[in-house]
SEVO-912118 format. One record per residue (C-alpha): x, y negated, z negated. Coordinates in Angstrom, 3 decimals. Layout:
BEGIN
<rec><X>X</X><Y>Y</Y><Z>Z</Z></rec>
...
//
This chain:
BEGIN
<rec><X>23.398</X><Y>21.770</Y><Z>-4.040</Z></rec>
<rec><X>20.022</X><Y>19.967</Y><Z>-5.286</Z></rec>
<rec><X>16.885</X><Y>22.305</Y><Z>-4.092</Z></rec>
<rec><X>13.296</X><Y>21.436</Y><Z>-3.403</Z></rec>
<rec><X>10.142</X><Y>23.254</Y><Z>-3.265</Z></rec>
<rec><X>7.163</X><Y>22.529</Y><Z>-1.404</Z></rec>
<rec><X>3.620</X><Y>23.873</Y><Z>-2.078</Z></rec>
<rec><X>0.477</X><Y>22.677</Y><Z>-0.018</Z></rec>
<rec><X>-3.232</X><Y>24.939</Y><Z>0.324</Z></rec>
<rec><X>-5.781</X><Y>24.139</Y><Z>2.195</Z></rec>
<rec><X>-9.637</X><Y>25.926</Y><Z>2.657</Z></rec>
<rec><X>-10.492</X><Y>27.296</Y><Z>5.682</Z></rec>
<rec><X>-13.647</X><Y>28.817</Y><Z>7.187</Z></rec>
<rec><X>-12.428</X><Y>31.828</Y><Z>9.130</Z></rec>
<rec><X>-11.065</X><Y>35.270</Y><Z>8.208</Z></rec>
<rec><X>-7.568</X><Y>35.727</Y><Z>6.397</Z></rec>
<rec><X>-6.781</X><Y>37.986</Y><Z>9.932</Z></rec>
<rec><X>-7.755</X><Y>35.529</Y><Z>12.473</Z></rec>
<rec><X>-5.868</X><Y>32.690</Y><Z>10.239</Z></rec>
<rec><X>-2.562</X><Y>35.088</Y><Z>10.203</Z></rec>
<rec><X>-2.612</X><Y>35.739</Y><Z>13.753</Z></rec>
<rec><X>-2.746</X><Y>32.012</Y><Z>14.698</Z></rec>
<rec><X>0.120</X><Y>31.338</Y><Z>12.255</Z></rec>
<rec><X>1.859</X><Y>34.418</Y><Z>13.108</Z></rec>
<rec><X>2.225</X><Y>33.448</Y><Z>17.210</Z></rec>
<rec><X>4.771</X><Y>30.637</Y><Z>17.027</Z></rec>
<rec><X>3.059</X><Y>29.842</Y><Z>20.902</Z></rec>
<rec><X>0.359</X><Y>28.307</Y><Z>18.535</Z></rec>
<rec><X>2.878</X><Y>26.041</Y><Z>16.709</Z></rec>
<rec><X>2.908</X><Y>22.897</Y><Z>19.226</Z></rec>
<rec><X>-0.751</X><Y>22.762</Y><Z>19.243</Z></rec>
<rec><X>-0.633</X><Y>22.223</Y><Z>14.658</Z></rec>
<rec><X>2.771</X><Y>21.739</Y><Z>14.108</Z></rec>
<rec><X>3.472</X><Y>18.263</Y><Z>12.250</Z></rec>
<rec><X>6.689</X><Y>17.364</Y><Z>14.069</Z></rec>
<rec><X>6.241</X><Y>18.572</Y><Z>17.564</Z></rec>
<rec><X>3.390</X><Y>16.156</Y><Z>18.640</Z></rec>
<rec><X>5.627</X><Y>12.842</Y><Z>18.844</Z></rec>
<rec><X>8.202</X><Y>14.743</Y><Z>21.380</Z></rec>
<rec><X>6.280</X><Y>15.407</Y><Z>24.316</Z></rec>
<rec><X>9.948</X><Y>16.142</Y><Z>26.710</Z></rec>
<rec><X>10.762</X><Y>18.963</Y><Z>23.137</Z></rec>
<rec><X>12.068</X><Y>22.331</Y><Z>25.184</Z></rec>
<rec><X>10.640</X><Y>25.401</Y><Z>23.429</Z></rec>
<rec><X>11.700</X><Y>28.459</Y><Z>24.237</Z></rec>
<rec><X>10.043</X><Y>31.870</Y><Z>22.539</Z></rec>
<rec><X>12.069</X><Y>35.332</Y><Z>21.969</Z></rec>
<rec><X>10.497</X><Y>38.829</Y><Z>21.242</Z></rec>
<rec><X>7.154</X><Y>40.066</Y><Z>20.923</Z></rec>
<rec><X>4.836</X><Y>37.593</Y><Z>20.388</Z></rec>
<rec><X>3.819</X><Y>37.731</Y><Z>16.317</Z></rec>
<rec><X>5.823</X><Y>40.530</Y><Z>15.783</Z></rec>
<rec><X>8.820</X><Y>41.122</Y><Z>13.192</Z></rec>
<rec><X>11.741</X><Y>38.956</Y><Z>14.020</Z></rec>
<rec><X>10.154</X><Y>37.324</Y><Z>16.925</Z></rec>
<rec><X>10.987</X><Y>33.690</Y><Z>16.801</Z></rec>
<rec><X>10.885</X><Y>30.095</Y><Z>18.308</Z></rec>
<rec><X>13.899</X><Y>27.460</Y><Z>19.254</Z></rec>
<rec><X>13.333</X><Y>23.581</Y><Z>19.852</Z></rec>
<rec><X>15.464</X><Y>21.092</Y><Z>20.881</Z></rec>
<rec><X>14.408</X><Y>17.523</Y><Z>21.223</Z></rec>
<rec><X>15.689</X><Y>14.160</Y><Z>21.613</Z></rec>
<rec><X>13.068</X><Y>12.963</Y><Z>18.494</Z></rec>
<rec><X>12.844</X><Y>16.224</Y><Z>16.728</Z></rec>
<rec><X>16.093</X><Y>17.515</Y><Z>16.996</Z></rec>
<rec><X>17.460</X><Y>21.696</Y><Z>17.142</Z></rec>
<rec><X>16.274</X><Y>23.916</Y><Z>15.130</Z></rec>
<rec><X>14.907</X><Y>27.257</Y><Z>15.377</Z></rec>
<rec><X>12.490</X><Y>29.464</Y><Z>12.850</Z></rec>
<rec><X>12.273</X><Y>33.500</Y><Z>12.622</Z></rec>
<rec><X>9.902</X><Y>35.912</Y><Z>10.901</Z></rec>
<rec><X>10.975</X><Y>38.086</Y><Z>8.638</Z></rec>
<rec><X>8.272</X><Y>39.293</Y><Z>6.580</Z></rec>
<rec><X>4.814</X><Y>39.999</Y><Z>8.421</Z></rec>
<rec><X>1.900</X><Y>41.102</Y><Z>5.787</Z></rec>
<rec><X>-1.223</X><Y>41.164</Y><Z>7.864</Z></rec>
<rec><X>-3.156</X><Y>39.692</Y><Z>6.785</Z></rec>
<rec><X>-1.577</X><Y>38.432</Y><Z>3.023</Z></rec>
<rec><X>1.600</X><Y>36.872</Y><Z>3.467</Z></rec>
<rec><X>4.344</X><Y>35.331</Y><Z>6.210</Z></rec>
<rec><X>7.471</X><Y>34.991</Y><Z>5.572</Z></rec>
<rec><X>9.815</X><Y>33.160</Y><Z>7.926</Z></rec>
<rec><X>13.699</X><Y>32.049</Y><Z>8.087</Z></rec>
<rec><X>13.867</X><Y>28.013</Y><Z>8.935</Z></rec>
<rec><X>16.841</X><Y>26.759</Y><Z>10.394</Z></rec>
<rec><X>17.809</X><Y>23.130</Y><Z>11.376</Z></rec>
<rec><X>21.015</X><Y>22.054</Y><Z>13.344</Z></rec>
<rec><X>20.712</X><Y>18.237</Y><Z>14.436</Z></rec>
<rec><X>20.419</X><Y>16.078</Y><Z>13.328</Z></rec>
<rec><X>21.551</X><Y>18.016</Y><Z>10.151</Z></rec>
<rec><X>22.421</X><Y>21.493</Y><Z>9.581</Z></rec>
<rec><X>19.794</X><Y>22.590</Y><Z>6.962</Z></rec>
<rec><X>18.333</X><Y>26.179</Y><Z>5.876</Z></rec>
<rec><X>15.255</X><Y>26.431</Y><Z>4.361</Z></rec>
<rec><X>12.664</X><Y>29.605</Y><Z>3.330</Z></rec>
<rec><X>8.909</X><Y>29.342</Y><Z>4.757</Z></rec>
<rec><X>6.547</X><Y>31.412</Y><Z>3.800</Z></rec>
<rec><X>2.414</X><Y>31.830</Y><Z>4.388</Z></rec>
<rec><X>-0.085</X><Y>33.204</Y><Z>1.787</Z></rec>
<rec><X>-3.539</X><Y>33.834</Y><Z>3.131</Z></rec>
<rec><X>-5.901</X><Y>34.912</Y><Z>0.190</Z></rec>
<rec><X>-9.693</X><Y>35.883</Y><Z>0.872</Z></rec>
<rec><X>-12.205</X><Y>33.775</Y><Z>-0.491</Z></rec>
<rec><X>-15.463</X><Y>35.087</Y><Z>0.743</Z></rec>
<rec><X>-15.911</X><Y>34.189</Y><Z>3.854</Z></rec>
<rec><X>-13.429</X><Y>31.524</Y><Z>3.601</Z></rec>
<rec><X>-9.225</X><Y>32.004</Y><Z>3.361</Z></rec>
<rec><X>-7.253</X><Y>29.706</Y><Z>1.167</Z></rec>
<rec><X>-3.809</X><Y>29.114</Y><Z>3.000</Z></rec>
<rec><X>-0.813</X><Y>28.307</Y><Z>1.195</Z></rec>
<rec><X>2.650</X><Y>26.590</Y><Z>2.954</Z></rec>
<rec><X>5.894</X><Y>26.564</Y><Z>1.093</Z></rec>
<rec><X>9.233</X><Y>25.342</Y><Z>1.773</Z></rec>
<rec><X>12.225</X><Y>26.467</Y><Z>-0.255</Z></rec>
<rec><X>15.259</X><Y>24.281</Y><Z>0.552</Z></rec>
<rec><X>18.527</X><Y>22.897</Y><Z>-0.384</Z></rec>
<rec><X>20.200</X><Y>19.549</Y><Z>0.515</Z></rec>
<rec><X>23.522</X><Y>18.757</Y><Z>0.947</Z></rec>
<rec><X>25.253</X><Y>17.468</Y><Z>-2.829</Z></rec>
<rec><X>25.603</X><Y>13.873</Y><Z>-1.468</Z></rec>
<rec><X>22.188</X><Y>12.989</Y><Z>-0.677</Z></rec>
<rec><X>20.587</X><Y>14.246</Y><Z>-3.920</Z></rec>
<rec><X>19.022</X><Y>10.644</Y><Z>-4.426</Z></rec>
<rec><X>16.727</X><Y>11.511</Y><Z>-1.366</Z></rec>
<rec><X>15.210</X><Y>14.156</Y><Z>-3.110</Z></rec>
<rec><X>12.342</X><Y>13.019</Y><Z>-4.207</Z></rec>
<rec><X>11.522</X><Y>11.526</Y><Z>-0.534</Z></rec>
<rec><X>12.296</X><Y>14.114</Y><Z>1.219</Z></rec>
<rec><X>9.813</X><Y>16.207</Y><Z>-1.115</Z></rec>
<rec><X>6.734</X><Y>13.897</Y><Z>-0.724</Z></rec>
<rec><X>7.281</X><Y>13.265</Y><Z>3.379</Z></rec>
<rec><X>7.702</X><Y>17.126</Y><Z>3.527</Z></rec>
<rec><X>4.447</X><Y>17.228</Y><Z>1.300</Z></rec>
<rec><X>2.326</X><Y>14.730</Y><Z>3.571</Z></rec>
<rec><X>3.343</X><Y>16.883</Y><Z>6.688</Z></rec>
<rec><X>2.605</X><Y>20.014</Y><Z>5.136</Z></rec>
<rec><X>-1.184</X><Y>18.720</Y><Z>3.995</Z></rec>
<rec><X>-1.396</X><Y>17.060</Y><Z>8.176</Z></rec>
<rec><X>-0.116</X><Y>20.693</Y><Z>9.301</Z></rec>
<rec><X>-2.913</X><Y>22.732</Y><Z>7.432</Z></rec>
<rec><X>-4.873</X><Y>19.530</Y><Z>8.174</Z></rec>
<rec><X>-4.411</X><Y>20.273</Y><Z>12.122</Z></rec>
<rec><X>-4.266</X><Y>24.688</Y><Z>11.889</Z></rec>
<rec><X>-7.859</X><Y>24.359</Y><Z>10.066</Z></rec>
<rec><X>-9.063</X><Y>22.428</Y><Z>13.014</Z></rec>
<rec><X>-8.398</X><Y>24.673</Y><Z>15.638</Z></rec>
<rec><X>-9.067</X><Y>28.065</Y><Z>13.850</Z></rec>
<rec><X>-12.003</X><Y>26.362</Y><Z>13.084</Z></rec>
<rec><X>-13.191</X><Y>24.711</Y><Z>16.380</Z></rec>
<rec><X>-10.634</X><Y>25.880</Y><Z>18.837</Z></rec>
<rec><X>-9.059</X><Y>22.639</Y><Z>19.453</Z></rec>
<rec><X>-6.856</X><Y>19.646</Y><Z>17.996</Z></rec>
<rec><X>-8.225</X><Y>16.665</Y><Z>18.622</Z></rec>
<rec><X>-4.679</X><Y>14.380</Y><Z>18.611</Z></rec>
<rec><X>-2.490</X><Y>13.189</Y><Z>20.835</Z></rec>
<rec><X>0.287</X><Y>10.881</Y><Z>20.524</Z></rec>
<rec><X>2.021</X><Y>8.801</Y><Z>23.466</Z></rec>
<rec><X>4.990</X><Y>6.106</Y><Z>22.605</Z></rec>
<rec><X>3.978</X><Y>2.542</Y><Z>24.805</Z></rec>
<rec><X>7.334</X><Y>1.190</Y><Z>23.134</Z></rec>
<rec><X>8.152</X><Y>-2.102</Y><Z>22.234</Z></rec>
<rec><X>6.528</X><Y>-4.831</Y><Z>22.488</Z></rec>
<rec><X>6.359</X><Y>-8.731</Y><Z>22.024</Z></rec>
<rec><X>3.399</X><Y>-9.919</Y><Z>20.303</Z></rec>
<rec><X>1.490</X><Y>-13.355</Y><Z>19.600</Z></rec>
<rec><X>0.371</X><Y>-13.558</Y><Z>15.801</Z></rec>
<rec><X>-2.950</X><Y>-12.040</Y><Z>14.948</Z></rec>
<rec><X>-5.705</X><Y>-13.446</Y><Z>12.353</Z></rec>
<rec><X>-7.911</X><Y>-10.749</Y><Z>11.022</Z></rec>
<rec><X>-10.885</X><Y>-11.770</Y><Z>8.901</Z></rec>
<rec><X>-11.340</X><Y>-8.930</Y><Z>6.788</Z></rec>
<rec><X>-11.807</X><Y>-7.230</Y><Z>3.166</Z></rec>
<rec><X>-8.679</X><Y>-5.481</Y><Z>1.167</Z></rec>
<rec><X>-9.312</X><Y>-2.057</Y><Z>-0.548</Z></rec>
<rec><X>-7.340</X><Y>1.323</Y><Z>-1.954</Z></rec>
<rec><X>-7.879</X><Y>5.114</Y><Z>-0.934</Z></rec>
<rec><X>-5.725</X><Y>7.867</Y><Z>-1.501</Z></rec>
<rec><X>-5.232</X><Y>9.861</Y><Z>1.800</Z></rec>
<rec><X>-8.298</X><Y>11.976</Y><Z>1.263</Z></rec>
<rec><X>-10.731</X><Y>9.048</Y><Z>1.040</Z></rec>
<rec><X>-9.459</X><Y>6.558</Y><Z>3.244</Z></rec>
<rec><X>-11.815</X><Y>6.996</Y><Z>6.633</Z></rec>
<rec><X>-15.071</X><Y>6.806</Y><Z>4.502</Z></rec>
<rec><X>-13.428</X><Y>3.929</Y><Z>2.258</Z></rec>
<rec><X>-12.429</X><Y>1.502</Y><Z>5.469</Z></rec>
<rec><X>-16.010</X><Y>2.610</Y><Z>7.274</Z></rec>
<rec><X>-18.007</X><Y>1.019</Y><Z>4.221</Z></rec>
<rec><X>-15.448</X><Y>-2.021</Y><Z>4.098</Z></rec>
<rec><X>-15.515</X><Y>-2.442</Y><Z>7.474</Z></rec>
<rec><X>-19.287</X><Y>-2.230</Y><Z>7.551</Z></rec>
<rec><X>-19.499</X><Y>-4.680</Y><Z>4.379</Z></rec>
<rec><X>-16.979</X><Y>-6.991</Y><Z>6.831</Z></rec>
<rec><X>-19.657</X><Y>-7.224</Y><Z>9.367</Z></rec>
<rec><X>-22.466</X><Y>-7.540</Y><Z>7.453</Z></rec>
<rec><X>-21.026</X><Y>-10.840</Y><Z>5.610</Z></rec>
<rec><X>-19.920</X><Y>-12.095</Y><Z>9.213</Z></rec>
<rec><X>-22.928</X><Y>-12.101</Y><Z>10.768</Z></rec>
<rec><X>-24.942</X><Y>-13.558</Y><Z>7.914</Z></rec>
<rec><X>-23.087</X><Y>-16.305</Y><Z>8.062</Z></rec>
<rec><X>-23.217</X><Y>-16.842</Y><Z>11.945</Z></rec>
<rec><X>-20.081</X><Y>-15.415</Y><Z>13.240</Z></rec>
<rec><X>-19.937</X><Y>-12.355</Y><Z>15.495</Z></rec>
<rec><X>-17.855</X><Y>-9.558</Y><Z>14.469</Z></rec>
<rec><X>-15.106</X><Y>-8.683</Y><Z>17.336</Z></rec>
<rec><X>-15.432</X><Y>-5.472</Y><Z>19.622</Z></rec>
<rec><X>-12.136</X><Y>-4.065</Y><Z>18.301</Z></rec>
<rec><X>-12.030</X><Y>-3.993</Y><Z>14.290</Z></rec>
<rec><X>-8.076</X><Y>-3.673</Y><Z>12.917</Z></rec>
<rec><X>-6.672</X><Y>-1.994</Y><Z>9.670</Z></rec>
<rec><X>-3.500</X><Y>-3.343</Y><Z>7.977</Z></rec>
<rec><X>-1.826</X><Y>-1.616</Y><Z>5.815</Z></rec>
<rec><X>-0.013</X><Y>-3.165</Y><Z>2.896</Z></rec>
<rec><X>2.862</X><Y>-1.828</Y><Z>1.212</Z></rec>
<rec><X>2.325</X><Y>2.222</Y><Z>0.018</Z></rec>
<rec><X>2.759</X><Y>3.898</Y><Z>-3.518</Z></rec>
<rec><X>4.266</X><Y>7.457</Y><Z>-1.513</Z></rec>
<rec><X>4.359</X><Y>8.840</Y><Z>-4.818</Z></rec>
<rec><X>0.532</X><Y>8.594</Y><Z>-6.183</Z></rec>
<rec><X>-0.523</X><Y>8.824</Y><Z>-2.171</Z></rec>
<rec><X>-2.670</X><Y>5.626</Y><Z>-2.068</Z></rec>
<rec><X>-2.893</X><Y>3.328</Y><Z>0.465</Z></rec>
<rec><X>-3.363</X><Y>-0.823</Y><Z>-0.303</Z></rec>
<rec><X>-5.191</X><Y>-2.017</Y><Z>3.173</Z></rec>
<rec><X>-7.616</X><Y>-4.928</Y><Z>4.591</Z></rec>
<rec><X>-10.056</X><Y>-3.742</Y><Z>7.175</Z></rec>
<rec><X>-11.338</X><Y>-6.759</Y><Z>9.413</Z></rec>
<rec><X>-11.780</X><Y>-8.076</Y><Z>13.043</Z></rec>
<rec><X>-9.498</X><Y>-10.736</Y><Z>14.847</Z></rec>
<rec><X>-10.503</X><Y>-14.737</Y><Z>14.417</Z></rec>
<rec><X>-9.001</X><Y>-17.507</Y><Z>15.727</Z></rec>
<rec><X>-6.695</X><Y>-19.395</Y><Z>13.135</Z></rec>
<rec><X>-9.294</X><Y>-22.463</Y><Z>12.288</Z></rec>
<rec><X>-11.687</X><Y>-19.887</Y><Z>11.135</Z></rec>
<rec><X>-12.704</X><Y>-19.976</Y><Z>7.229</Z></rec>
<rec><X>-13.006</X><Y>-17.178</Y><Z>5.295</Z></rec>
<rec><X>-16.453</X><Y>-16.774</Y><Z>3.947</Z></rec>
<rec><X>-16.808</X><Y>-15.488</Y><Z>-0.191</Z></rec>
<rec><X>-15.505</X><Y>-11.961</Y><Z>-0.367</Z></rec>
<rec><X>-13.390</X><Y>-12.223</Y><Z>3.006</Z></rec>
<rec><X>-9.645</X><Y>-13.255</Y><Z>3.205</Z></rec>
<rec><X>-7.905</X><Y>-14.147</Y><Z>6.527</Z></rec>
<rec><X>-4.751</X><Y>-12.551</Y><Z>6.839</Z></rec>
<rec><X>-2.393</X><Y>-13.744</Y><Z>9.889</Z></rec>
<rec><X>0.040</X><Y>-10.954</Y><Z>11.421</Z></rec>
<rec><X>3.145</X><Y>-12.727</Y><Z>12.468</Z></rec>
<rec><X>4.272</X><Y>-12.534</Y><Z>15.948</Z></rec>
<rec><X>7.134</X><Y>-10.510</Y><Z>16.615</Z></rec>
<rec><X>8.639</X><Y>-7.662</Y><Z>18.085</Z></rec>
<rec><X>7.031</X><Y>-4.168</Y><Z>17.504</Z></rec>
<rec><X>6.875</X><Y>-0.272</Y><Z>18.052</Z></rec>
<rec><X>3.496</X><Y>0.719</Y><Z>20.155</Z></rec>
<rec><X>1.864</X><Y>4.267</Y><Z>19.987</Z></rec>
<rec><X>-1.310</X><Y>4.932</Y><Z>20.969</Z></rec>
<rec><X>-3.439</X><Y>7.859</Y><Z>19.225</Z></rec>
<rec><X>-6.339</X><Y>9.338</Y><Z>20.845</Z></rec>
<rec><X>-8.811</X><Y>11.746</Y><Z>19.139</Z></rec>
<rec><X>-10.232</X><Y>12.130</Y><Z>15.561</Z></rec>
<rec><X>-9.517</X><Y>9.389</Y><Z>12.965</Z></rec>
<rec><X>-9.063</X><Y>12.397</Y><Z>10.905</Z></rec>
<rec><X>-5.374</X><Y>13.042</Y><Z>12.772</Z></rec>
<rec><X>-4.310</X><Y>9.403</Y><Z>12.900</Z></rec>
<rec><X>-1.693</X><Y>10.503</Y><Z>9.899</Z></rec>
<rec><X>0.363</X><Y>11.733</Y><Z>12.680</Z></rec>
<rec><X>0.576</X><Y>8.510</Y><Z>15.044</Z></rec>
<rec><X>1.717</X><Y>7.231</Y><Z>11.810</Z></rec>
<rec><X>4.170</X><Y>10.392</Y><Z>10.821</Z></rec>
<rec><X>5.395</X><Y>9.971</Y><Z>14.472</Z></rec>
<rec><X>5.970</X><Y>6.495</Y><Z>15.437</Z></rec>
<rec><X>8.338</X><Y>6.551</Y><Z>12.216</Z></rec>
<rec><X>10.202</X><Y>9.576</Y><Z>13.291</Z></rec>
<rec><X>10.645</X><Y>8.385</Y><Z>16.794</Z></rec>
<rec><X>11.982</X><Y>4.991</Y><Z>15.144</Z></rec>
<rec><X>14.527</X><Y>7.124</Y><Z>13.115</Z></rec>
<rec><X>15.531</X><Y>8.799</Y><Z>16.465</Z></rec>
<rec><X>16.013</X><Y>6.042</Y><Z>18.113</Z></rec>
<rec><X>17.545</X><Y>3.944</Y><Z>15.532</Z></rec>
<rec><X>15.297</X><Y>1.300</Y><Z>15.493</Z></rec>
<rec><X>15.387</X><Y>-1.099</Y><Z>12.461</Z></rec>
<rec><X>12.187</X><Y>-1.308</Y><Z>10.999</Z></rec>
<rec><X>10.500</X><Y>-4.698</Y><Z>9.484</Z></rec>
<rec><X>9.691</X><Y>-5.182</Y><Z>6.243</Z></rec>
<rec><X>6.394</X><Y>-6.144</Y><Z>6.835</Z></rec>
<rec><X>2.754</X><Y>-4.732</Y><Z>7.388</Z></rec>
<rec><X>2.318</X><Y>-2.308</Y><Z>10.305</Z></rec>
<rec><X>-1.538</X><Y>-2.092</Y><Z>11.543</Z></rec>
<rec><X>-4.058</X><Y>-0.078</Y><Z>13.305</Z></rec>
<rec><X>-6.224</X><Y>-1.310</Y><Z>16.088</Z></rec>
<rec><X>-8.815</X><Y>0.377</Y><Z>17.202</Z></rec>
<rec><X>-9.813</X><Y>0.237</Y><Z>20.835</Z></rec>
<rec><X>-13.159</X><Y>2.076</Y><Z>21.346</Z></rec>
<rec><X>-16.374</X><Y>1.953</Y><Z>18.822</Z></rec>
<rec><X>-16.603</X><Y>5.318</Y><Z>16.882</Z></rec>
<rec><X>-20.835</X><Y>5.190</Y><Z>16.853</Z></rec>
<rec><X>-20.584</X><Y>5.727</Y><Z>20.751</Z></rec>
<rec><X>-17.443</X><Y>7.462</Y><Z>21.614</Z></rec>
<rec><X>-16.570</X><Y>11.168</Y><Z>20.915</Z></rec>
<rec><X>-14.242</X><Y>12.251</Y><Z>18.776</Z></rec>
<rec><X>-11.589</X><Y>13.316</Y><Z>21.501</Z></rec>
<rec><X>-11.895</X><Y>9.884</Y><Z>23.446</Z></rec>
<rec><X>-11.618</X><Y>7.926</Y><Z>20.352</Z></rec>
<rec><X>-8.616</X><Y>5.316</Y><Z>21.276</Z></rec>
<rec><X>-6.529</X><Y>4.091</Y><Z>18.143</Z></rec>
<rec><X>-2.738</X><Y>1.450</Y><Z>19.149</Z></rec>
<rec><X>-0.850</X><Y>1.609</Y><Z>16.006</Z></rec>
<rec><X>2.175</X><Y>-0.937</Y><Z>15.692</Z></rec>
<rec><X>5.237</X><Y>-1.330</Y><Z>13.442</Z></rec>
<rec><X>7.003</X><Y>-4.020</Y><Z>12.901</Z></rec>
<rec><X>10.916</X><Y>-4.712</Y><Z>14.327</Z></rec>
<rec><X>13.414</X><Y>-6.351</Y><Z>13.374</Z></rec>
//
């Protein structure tokens, strides 16, 4: 059977022993875990000892499916090493394992996933390895937050489909990997506003992101950043108007950090999937409902809609 490997580290400021204990209590997991946020009706169900050898978690969910996960090697404070099992939608069995390595005052953490697949879907391979990847780096993403600052601050909720009138955003079009995309769309969004109101038109309350079609593989992201304008408006030099058809689409709100909005993304995908819903081939988009300069973090309001078919 075709195997993958997955291997994602992250920095974070806190001792290797508090960072083990967090990972070690699976009661943790829904507050970090990169799957669990989307299914808010998941039953999870705990056995043993909390953090203790062969103590272990089971979830069954009509988005994330059955699976359960066991420890079987704990190291405290160097190294976890847990059995991963998946029945539905698939039966799967995959090796997880932790290392937590001192860096003065400072632990690098390092996820892997040892797994096989099934002989006829080799060709998904490579997908499966760089989705697996991007929740991985949203997982260590989330556990550095709340070791950190003792919360998450991301939740999901699914508003479901809706009808919508097209959409003309008057904006600019840029690139960012992952990493670099929040400061990238602040400074075109800023640039955006600037060239708007120096030519006499006032900039919308609620800016959008669209996002253009993705190279998964390098992790970089083609968007334009922009505010809503009716359809007669002309785009001034260095702006494009881009119209977002009308149509049918998937609705799920985010609220919290712009950092986290990965998962709203992550999620309204896997919730698709679940429910079988065909999915457009055309640009999915962000809006974003409250202004960033005078709302906190944790109030921060972000609708994120795919297209249907």
């Amino acid at each position: 059977m075709p195997s993958y490997a997955i291997t994602r580290s992250i920095l974070i400021d806190a001792p290797a022993e508090q960072i083990f204990d967090t990972v070690a209590d699976f009661a943790t997991w829904p507050k970090w875990s990169p799957w669990l946020q989307i299914d808010r009706n998941a039953t999870l169900n705990y056995t043993g000892e909390p953090s203790t050898l062969h103590s272990g978690y089971q979830w069954t969910g009509e988005i994330v499916g059955q699976g359960e996960m066991e420890h079987l090697v704990l190291n405290r404070p160097r190294r976890i090493e847990d059995d991963l099992r998946f029945i539905k939608p698939m039966k799967s069995r995959s090796d997880v394992s932790f290392d937590f390595e001192s860096m003065g005052s400072s632990t690098k953490v390092t996820w892997y996933m040892n797994g096989k697949l099934p002989w006829f879907l080799f060709w998904l391979k490579p997908t499966i390895t760089t989705f697996i990847s991007m929740d991985y780096d949203r997982g260590l993403k989330m556990l550095k937050e709340l070791v950190e600052t003792g919360s998450v601050l991301s939740d999901l909720e699914v508003l479901g489909i809706e009808t919508r009138d097209e959409m003309h955003i008057l904006g600019a079009r840029n690139s960012a990997t992952i990493t670099q995309i929040g400061p990238v769309m602040e400074k075109v969004l800023h640039e955006v506003d600037t060239v708007m109101q120096s030519t006499g038109m006032t900039p919308a309350s609620e800016a959008v992101s669209i996002y253009h079609p993705v190279n998964l593989k390098q992790g970089r992201f083609e968007f334009t950043t922009g505010f809503p304008v009716s359809s007669a408006v002309v785009a001034p030099a260095g702006l494009q108007c881009i119209q977002i058809p009308a149509g049918k689409f998937l609705h799920v709100r985010h609220t919290g950090s712009y950092d986290n909005l990965g998962n709203a993304w992550s999620g309204i995908y896997q919730y698709a999937r679940a429910k079988k819903l065909k999915i457009a081939k055309r640009d999915g988009f962000e809006i974003y409902r409250n202004n960033p300069n005078e709302t906190p973090a944790n109030e921060l309001v972000t609708d994120v809609y795919v297209p249907l078919k």
